[in-house]
C-alpha positions in Angstrom: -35.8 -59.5 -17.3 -32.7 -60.0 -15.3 -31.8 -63.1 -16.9 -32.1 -61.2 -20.2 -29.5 -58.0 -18.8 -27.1 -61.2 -17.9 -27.1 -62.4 -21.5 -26.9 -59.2 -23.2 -23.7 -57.7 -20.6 -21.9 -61.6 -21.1 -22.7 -61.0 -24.7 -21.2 -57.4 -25.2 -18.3 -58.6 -22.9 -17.7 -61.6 -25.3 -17.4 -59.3 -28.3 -15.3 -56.5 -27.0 -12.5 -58.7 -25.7 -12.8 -60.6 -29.1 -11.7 -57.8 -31.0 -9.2 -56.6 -28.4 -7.3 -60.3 -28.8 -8.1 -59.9 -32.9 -5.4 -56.5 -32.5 -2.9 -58.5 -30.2 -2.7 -61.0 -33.0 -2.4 -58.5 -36.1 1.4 -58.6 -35.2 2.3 -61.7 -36.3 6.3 -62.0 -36.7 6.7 -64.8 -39.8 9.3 -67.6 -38.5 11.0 -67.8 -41.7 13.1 -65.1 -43.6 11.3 -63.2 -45.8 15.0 -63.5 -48.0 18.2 -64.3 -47.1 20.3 -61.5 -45.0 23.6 -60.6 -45.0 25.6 -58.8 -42.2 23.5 -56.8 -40.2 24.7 -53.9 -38.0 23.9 -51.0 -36.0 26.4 -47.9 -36.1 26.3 -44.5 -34.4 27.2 -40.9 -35.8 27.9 -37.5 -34.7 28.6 -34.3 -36.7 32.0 -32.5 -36.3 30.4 -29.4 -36.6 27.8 -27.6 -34.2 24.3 -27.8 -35.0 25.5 -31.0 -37.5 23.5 -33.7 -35.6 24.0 -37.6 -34.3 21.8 -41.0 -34.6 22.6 -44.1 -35.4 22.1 -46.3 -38.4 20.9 -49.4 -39.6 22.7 -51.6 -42.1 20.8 -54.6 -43.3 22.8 -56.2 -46.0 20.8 -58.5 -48.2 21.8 -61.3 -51.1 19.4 -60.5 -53.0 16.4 -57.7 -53.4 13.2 -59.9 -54.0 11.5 -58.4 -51.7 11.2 -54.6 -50.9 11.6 -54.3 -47.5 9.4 -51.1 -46.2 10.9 -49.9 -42.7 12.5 -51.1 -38.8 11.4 -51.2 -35.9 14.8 -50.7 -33.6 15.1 -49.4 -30.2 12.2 -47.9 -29.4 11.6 -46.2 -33.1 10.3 -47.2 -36.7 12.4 -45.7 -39.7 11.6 -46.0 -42.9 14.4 -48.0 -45.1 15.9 -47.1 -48.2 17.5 -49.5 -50.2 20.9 -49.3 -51.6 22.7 -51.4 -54.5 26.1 -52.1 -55.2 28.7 -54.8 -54.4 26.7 -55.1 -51.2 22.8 -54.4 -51.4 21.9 -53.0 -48.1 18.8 -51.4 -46.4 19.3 -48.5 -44.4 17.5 -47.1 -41.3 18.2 -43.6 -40.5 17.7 -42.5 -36.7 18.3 -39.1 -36.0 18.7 -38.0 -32.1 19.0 -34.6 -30.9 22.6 -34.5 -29.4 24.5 -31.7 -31.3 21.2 -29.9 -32.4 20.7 -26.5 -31.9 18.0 -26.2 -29.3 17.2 -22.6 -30.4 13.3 -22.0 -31.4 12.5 -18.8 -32.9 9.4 -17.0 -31.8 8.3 -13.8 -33.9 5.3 -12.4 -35.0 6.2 -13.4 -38.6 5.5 -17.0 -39.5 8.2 -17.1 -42.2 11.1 -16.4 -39.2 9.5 -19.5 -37.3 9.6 -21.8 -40.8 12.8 -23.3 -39.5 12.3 -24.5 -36.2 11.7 -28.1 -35.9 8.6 -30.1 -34.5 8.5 -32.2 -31.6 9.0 -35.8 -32.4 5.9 -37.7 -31.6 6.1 -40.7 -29.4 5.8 -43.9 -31.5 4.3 -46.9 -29.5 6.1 -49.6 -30.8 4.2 -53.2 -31.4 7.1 -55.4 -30.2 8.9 -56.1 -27.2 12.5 -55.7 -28.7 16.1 -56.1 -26.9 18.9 -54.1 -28.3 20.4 -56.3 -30.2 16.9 -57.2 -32.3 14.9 -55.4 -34.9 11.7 -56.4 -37.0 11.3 -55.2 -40.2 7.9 -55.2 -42.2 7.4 -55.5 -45.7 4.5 -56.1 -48.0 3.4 -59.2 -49.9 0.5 -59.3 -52.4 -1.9 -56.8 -50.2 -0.7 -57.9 -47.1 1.8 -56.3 -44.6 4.2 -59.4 -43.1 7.0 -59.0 -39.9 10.0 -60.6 -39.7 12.4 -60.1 -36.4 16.5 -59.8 -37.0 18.4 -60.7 -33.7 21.9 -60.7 -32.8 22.6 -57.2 -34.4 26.3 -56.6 -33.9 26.9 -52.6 -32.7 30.1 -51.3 -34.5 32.4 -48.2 -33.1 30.8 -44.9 -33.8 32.1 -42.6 -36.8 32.8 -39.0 -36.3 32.3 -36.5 -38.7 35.0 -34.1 -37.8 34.1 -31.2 -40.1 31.0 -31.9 -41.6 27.5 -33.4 -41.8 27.3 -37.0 -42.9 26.7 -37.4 -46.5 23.8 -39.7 -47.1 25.4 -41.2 -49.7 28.1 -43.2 -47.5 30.2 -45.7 -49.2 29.4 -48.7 -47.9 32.2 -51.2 -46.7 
């Protein structure tokens, strides 16, 4: 009876670190390019105007758009990526942070006062062990989600927005 309790703990023990090494290994970064990419570069913002905002975004220029690329993982945070064309295709990850927010919340007995205060941003648990200067960014092929890591990403001087929000429909240099 002992000998059988053995077996069946090694046995349980054998399966439950199998599938905790299966989801260590579901993050496979591909070690070629997924397309060829262009200039790619970091750049922080801030609002001129109280209340306007700051973050920093993500330029990924790209020679061509084959491939759809589907969001970043940069500094800590995933973004989603939108794509846009022109002389210079480029994905761009948006990262909002809270310096020049209001920090006001409105509390009231009606809901509809409350409607504009913000959420709480949700801790993201990134899959990656990323230095500054690196991103990976995930796209789909067929059915299958693939991961690609961009290093050396250069950090260019901030812009300042000195009387108004950022329009998100920058022209692109």
């Amino acid at each position: 009876m002992k000998l059988l309790k053995q077996t069946f703990f090694l046995s349980a023990m054998l399966i439950l670190m199998g599938s905790f090494a299966q989801c260590s290994t579901s993050q496979k970064l591909q070690s070629t390019a997924p397309m060829q990419f262009g200039d790619v570069y970091c750049q922080k913002w801030v609002a001129g105007i109280k209340g306007g905002g700051g973050g920093l975004n993500l330029f990924i220029r790209v020679t061509d758009n084959s491939i759809q690329l589907d969001s970043v993982y940069f500094r800590g945070e995933i973004s989603k990526l939108e794509f846009k064309s022109g002389e210079f295709p480029t994905f761009i990850g948006r990262f909002e942070n809270d310096f020049n927010q209001s920090k006001g919340v409105i509390i009231s007995s009606d809901r509809n006062e409350e409607y504009n205060n913000k959420l709480p941003k949700k801790s993201v648990v990134i899959p990656f062990d990323l230095k500054d200067n690196e991103c990976v960014v995930s796209y789909m092929k067929g059915d299958k989600r693939w991961y690609y890591k961009i290093s050396n990403i250069e950090q260019k001087m901030p812009l300042n927005y000195p009387m108004a929000t950022p329009d998100k429909n920058i022209k692109l240099n």
